[in-house]
RODO-2510 file (C-alpha; in nm, 4 decimals, decimal comma):
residues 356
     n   res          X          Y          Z
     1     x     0,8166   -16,3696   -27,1138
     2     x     0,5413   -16,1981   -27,2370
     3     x     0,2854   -15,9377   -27,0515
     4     x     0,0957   -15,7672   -27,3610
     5     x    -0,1745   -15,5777   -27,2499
     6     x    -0,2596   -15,7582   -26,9141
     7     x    -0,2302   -15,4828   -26,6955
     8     x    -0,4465   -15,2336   -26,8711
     9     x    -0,7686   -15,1537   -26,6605
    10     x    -0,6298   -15,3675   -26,3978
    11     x    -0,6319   -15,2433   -26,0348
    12     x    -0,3345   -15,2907   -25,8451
    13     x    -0,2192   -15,1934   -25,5154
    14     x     0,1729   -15,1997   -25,3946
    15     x     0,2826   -15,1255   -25,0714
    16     x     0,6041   -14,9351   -25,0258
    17     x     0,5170   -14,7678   -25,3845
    18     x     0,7559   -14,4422   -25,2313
    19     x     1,0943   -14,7194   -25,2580
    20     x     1,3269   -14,7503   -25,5203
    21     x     1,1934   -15,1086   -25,6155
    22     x     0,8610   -14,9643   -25,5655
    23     x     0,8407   -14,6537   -25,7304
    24     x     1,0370   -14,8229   -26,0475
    25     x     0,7140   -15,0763   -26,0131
    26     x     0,4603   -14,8077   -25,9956
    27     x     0,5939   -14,6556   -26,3039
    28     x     0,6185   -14,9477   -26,4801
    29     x     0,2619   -15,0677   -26,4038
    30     x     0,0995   -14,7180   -26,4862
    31     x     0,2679   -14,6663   -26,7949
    32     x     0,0573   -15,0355   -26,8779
    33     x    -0,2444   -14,8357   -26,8023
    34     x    -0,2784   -15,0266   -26,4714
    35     x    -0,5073   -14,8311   -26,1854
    36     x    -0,2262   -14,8358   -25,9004
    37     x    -0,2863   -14,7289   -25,5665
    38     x     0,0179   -14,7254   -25,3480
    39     x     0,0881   -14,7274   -24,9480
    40     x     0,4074   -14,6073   -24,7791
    41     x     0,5736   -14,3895   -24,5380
    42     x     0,6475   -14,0670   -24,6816
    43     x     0,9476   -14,0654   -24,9168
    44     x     1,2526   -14,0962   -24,6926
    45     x     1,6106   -13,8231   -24,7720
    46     x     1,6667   -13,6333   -25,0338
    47     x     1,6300   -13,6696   -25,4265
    48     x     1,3905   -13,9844   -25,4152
    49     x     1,3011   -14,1626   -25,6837
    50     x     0,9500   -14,1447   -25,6212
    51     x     0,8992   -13,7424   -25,5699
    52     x     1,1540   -13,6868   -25,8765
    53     x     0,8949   -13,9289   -26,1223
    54     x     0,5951   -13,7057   -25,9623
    55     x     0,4142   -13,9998   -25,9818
    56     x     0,1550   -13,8770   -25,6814
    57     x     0,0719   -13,7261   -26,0074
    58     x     0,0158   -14,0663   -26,1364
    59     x    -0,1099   -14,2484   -25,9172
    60     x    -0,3328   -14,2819   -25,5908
    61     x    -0,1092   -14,2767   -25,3129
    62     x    -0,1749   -14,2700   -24,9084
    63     x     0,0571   -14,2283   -24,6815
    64     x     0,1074   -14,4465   -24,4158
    65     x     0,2782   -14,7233   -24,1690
    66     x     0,1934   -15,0817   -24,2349
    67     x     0,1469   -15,1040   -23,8085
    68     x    -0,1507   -14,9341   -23,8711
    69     x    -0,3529   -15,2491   -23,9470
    70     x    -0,6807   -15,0399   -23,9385
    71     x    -0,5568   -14,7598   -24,1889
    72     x    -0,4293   -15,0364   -24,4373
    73     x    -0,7396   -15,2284   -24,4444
    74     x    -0,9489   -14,8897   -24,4801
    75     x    -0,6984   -14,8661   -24,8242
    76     x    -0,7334   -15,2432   -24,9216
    77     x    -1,1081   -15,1718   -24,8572
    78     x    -1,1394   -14,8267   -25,1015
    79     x    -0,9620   -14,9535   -25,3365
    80     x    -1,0293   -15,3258   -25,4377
    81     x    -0,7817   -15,4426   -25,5720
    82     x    -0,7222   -15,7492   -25,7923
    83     x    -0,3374   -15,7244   -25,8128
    84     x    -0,1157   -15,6998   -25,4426
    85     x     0,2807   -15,6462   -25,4520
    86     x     0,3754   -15,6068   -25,1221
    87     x     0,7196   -15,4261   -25,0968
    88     x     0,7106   -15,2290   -24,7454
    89     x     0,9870   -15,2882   -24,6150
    90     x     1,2826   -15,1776   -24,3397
    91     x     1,5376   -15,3194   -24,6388
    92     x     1,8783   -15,2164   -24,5299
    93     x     2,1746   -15,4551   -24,3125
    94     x     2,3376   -15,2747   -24,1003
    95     x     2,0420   -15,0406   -23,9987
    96     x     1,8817   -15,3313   -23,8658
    97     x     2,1686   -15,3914   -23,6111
    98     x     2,1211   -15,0432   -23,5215
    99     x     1,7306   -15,0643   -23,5245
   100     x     1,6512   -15,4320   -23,4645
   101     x     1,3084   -15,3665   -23,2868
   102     x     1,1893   -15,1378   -23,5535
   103     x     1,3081   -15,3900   -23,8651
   104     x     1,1303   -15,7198   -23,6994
   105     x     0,7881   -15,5032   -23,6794
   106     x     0,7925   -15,4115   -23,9994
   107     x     0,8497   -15,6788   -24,1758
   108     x     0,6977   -15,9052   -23,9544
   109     x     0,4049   -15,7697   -23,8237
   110     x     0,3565   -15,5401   -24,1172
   111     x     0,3389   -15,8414   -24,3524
   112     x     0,0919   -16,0091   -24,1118
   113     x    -0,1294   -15,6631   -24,1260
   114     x    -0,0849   -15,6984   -24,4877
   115     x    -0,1691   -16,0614   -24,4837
   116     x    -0,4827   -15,9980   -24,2992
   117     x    -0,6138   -15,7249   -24,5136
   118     x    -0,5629   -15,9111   -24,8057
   119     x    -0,7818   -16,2074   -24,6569
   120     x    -1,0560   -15,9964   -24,5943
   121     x    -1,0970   -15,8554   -24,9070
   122     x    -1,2216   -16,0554   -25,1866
   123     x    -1,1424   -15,8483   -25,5103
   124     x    -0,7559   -15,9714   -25,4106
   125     x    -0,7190   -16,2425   -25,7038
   126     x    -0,3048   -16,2445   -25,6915
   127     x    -0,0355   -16,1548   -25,4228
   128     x     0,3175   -16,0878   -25,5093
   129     x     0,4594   -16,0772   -25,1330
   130     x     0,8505   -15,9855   -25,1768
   131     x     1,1222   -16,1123   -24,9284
   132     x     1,4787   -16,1368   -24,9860
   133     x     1,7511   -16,3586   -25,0569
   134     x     1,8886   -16,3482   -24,7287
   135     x     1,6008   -16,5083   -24,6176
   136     x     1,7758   -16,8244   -24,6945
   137     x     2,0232   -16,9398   -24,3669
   138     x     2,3337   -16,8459   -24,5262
   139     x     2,6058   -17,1155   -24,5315
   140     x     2,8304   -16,9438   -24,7321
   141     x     2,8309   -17,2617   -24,9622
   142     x     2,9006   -17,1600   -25,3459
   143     x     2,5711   -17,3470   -25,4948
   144     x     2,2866   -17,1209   -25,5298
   145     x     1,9735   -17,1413   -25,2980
   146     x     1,6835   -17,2890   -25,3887
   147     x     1,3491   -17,2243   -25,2912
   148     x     1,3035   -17,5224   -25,0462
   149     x     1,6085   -17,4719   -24,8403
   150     x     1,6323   -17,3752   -24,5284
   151     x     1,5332   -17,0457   -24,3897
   152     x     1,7285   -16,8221   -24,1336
   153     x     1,9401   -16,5054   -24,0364
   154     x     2,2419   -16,4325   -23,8541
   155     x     2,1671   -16,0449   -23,8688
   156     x     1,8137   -15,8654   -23,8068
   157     x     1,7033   -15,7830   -24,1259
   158     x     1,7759   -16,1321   -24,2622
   159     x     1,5897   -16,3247   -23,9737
   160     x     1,3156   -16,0723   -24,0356
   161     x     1,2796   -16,1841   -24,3976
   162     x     1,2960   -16,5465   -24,3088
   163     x     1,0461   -16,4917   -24,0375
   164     x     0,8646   -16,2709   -24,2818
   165     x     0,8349   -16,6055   -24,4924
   166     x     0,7200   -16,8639   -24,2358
   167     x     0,4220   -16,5887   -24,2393
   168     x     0,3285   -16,6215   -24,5518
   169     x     0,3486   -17,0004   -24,5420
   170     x     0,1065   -16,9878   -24,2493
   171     x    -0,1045   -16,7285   -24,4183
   172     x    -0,1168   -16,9609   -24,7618
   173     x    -0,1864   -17,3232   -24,6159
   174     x    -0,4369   -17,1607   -24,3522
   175     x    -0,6254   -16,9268   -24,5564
   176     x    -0,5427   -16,9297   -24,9671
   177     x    -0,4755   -17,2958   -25,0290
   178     x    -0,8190   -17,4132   -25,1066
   179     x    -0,9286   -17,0907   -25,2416
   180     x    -0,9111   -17,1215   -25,6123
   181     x    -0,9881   -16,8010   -25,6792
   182     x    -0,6273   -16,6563   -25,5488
   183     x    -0,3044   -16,7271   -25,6038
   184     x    -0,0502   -16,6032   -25,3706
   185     x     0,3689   -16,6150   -25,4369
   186     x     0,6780   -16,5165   -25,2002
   187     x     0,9372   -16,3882   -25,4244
   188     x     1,3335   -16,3464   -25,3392
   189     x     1,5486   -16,1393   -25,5310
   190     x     1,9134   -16,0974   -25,5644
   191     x     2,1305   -15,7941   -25,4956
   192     x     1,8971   -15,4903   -25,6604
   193     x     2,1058   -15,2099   -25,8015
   194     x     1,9634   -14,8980   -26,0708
   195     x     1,9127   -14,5686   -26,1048
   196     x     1,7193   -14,4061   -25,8630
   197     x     1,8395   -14,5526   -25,5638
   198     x     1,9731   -14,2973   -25,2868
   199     x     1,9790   -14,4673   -24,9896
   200     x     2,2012   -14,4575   -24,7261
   201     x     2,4830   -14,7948   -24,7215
   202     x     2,3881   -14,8987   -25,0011
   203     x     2,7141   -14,9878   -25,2721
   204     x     2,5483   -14,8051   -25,5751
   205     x     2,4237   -14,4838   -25,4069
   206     x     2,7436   -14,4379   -25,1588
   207     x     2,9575   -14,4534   -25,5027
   208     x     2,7715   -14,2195   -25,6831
   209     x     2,7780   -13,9168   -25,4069
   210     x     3,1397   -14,0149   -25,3674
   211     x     3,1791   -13,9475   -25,7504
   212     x     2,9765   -13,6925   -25,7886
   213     x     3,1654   -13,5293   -25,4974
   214     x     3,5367   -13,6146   -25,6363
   215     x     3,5771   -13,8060   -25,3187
   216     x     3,7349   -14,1345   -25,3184
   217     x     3,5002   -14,4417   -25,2858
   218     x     3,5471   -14,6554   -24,9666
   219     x     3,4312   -15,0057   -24,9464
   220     x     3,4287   -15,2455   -24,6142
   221     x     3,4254   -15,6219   -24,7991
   222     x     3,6002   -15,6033   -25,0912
   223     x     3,5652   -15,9782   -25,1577
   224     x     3,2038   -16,0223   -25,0922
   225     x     3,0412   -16,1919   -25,3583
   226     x     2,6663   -16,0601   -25,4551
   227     x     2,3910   -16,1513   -25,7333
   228     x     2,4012   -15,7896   -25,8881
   229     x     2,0870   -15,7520   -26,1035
   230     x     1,9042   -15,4088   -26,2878
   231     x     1,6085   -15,3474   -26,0580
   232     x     1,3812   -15,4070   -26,3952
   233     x     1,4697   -15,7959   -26,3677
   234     x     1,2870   -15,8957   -26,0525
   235     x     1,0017   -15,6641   -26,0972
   236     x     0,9595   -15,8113   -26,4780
   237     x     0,9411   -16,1472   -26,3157
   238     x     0,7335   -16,0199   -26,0542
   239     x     0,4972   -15,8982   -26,2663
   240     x     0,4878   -16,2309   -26,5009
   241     x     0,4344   -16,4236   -26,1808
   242     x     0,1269   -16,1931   -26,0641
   243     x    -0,0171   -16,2767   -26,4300
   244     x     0,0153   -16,6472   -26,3732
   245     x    -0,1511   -16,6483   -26,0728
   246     x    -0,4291   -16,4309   -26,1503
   247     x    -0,5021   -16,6746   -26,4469
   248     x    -0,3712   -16,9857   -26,2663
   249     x    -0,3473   -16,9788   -25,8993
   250     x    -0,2979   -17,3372   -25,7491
   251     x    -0,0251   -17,3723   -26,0694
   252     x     0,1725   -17,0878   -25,9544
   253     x     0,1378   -17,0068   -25,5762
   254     x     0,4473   -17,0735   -25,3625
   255     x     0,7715   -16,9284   -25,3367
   256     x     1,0039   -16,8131   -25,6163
   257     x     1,3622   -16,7217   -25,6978
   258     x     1,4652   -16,4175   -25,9316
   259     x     1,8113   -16,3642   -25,9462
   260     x     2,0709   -16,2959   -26,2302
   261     x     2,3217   -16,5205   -26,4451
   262     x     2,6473   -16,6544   -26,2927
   263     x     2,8310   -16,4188   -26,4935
   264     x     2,6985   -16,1374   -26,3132
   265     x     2,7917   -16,2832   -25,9181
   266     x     3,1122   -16,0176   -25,8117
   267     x     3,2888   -15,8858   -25,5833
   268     x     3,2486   -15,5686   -25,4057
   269     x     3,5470   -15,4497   -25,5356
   270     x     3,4958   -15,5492   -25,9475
   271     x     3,1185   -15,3642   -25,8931
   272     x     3,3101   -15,0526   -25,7661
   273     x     3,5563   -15,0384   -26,0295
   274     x     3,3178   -15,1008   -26,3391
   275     x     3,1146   -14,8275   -26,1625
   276     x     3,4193   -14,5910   -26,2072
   277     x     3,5253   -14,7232   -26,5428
   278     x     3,1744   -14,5751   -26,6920
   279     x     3,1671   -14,2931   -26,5007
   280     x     3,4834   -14,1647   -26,5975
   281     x     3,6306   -14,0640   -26,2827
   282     x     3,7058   -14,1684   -25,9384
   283     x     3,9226   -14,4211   -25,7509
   284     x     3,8077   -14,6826   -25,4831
   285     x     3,9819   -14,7452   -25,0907
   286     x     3,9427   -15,0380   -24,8772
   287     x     3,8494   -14,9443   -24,5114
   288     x     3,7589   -15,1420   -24,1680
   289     x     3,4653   -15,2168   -24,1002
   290     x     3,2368   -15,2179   -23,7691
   291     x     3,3289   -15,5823   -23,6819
   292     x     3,0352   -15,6071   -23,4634
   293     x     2,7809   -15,5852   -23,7804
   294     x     2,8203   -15,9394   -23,9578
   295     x     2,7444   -15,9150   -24,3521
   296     x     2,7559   -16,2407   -24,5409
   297     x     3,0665   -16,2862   -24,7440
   298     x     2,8754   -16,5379   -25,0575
   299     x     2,5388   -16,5821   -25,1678
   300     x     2,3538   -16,6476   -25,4724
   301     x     2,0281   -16,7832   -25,5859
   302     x     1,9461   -17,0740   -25,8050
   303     x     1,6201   -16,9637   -26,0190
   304     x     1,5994   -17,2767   -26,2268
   305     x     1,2080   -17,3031   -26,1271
   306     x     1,1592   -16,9268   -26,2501
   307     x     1,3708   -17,0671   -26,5930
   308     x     1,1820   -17,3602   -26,6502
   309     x     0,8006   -17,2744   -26,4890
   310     x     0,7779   -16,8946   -26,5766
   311     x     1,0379   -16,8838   -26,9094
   312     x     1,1689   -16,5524   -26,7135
   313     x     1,5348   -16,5080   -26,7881
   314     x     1,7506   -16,2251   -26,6805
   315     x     1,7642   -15,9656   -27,0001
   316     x     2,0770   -15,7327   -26,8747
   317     x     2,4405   -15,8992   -26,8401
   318     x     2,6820   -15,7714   -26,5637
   319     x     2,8496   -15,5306   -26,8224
   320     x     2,5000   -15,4040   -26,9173
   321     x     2,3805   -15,3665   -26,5908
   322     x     2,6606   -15,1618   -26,4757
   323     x     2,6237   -14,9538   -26,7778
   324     x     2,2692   -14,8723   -26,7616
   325     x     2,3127   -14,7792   -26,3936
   326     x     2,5527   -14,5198   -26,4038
   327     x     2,3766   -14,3820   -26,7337
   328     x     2,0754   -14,3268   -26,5254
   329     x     2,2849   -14,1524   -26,3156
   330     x     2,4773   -13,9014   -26,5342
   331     x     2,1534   -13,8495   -26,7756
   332     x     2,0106   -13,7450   -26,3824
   333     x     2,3164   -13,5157   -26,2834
   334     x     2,3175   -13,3452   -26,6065
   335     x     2,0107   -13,2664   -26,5479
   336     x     1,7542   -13,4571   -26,7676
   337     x     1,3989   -13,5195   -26,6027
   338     x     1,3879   -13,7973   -26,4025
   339     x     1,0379   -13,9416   -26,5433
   340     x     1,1990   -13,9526   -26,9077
   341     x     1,5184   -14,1294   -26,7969
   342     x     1,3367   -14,3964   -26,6200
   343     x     1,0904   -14,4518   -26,9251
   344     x     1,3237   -14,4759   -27,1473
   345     x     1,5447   -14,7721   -26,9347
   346     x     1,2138   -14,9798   -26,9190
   347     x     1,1522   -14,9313   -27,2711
   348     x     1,4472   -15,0671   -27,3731
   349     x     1,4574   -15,3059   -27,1134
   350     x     1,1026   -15,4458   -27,2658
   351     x     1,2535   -15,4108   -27,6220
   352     x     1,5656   -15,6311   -27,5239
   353     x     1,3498   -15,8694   -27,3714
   354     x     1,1435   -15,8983   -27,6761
   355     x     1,4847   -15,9802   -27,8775
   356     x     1,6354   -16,1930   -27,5952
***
């Protein structure tokens, strides 16, 4: 699992650069010495990751909607670049039930506007185009999926991601296969949790302002079973992909798996209450949920072909992972800068990697 110095000089462009998976990329990639260019919607509520790292200051970034096909290409066009990771996203469950129409056009149609820029310009050499794990048609079996089976969604955002696939297949076999000159990847990730994340319904962010505010945690599924995973671990495999398909395209193109160890696949309830544990403080309620907004009860990934083909291996343990998210989060509340504390995790992430 080894990067060196391919990224230096390189020009790469990510879409949704102002996210938490994004911005954590954009970081990453720049402090490489890569030229990134980003394009998002503004950063959305308050203390994001993106405006607290500065890293307009860092980096080329344009605001703007992936619907706007013409405004994209006009970015794809300026800057060249050889290196895509498209992240845009509408990434969040139960908004999608309340905003179905809005979640299948962006990540539908937004990946095809993204598809289409990429095949008309030729400086693209690699694509890293990012789905989900829920892309898979969850069948609640306790094997994890693997990266032929079948696609599907009960809920919007899931059918958007599996529709979101069947998009890029189309996209590769009709336009990339035969092109040895680019190598293009779908990528599907487990449960992302870190530091830096504030959105809204999301485990990790709802327990921090509940801690932070001495209020009492409440969770809906207590028994849901998720792939928890530091946000560094897809991105580093992410990024090894992109390098193997820049260098080897028909080896590497297709669709991959990066999710953690079996050790790190808990409940709701056992992520809350390590959460606490290394906070310090706090206490956890179950509450009802709104029965009308499904949420799948077990899923995991199997990422044998990312084991075997790419030699990427999750770095961070459950324990770990826990650990180095709500140290993000205190070093943040007590008021260290936000670009140091997020240097410093992929430092070490990259030095425990090194000893893995």
């Amino acid at each position: 699992m080894v990067i060196g110095d391919f990224y230096k000089g390189k020009k790469v462009l990510i879409t949704g650069d102002t996210g938490f998976k994004g911005s954590w990329l954009a970081l990453w990639l720049h402090s490489m010495g890569a030229e990134v260019t980003g394009y998002a919607l503004p950063p959305d509520g308050e203390n994001s990751h993106f405006e607290l790292l500065q890293l307009n200051q860092l980096i080329r970034h344009v605001d703007g909607n992936l619907l706007d096909s013409e405004k994209l290409e006009q970015v794809f066009s300026d800057a060249q670049p050889e290196i895509v990771f498209h992240m845009a996203a509408q990434a969040l469950v139960r908004l999608s039930y309340d905003e179905p129409k809005m979640t299948f056009e962006t990540n539908v149609t937004g990946s095809v506007n993204v598809m289409e820029a990429i095949r008309k310009t030729a400086s693209v050499r690699s694509l890293i185009y990012v789905t989900s794990d829920k892309c898979y048609k969850n069948k609640e079996w306790i094997w994890g999926y693997r990266e032929n089976d079948e696609l599907g969604g009960h809920d919007p955002y899931s059918a958007s991601k599996a529709a979101a696939e069947i998009v890029f297949s189309s996209y590769r076999d009709s336009f990339f296969s035969k092109n040895e000159k680019i190598g293009v990847a779908s990528v599907r990730a487990g449960n992302v949790i870190g530091g830096g994340d504030w959105a809204v319904d999301r485990i990790i962010p709802d327990c921090i302002r509940s801690l932070k505010a001495d209020k009492q945690i409440e969770i809906r599924n207590p028994k849901a079973t998720r792939p928890w995973q530091y946000v560094l671990e897809p991105l580093y495999g992410y990024m090894i992909l992109a390098k193997n398909l820049f260098e080897q395209p028909q080896s590497y193109s297709g669709s991959w798996n990066f999710g953690p160890g079996i050790d790190s696949i808990k409940t709701v309830k056992e992520l809350t209450e390590k959460t606490i544990a290394y906070f310090g403080k706090g206490s956890v309620a179950v509450v009802d949920g709104d029965k009308n907004k499904h949420e799948a009860g077990l899923l995991h990934l199997n990422c044998d072909k990312s084991h075997h083909e790419l030699g990427w291996h999750p770095v961070w343990d459950f324990d770990q992972t826990i650990n180095h998210t709500v140290s993000w989060y205190k070093d943040y509340l007590s008021g260290k800068p936000t670009h140091e504390i997020s240097l410093k995790q992929i430092n070490q992430f990259m030095e425990d990697s090194t000893n893995d």
